[in-house]
N, C-alpha and C positions, 0 to 999 in steps of 0.2 A: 504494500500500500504506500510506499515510499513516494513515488510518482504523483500518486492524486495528493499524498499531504503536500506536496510541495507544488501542486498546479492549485490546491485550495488555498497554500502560503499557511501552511499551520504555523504556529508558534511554539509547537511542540517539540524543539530541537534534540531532546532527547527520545522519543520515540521513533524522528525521521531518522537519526541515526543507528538506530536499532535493527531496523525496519530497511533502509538500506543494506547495513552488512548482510542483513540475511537473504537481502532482496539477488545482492553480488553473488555469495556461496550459491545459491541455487540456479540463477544465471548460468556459471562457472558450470556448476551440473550438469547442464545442458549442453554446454558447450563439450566437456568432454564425452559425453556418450552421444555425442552429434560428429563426433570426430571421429570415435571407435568405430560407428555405424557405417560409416564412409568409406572406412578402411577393409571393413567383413563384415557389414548387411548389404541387404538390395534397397533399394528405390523405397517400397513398402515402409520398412524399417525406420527408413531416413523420413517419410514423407508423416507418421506418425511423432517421431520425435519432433517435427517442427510445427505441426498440429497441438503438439503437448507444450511446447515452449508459448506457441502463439496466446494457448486461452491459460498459461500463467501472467502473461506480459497484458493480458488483457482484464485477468483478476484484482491484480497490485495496480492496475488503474495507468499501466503506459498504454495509451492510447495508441500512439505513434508506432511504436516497435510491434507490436500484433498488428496494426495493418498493413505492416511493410513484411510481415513474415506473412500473410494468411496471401500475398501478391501471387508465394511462391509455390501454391496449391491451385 
């Protein structure tokens, strides 16, 4: 929810930062079983991981980055 605190402008700087790291480590997640997948899955594989990244990036409220990932479906 990193995202939308900061597109609401919370004043909450200790939850956005919370809320961030955790937002990063799971990002990060993605990224590496998005790379694994690349390297020994097929299409299918890959095409679910970016479905799964899209509706977290669209959970935590970035707007931006799930519409640019859901482009690639």
């Amino acid at each position: 929810m990193a995202p939308y605190l900061r597109h609401i402008q919370s004043d909450r700087a200790d939850l956005l930062e919370k809320l961030s790291e955790k937002n990063e480590k799971e990002l990060q997640t993605f990224e590496d079983k998005l790379k694994e997948a690349e390297e020994n899955e097929g299409e299918s594989e890959i095409s679910a991981l970016l479905r799964s990244k899209a509706m977290y990036l669209a959970r935590i409220g970035d707007k931006v980055g799930s519409e640019y990932l859901e482009t690639w479906f």
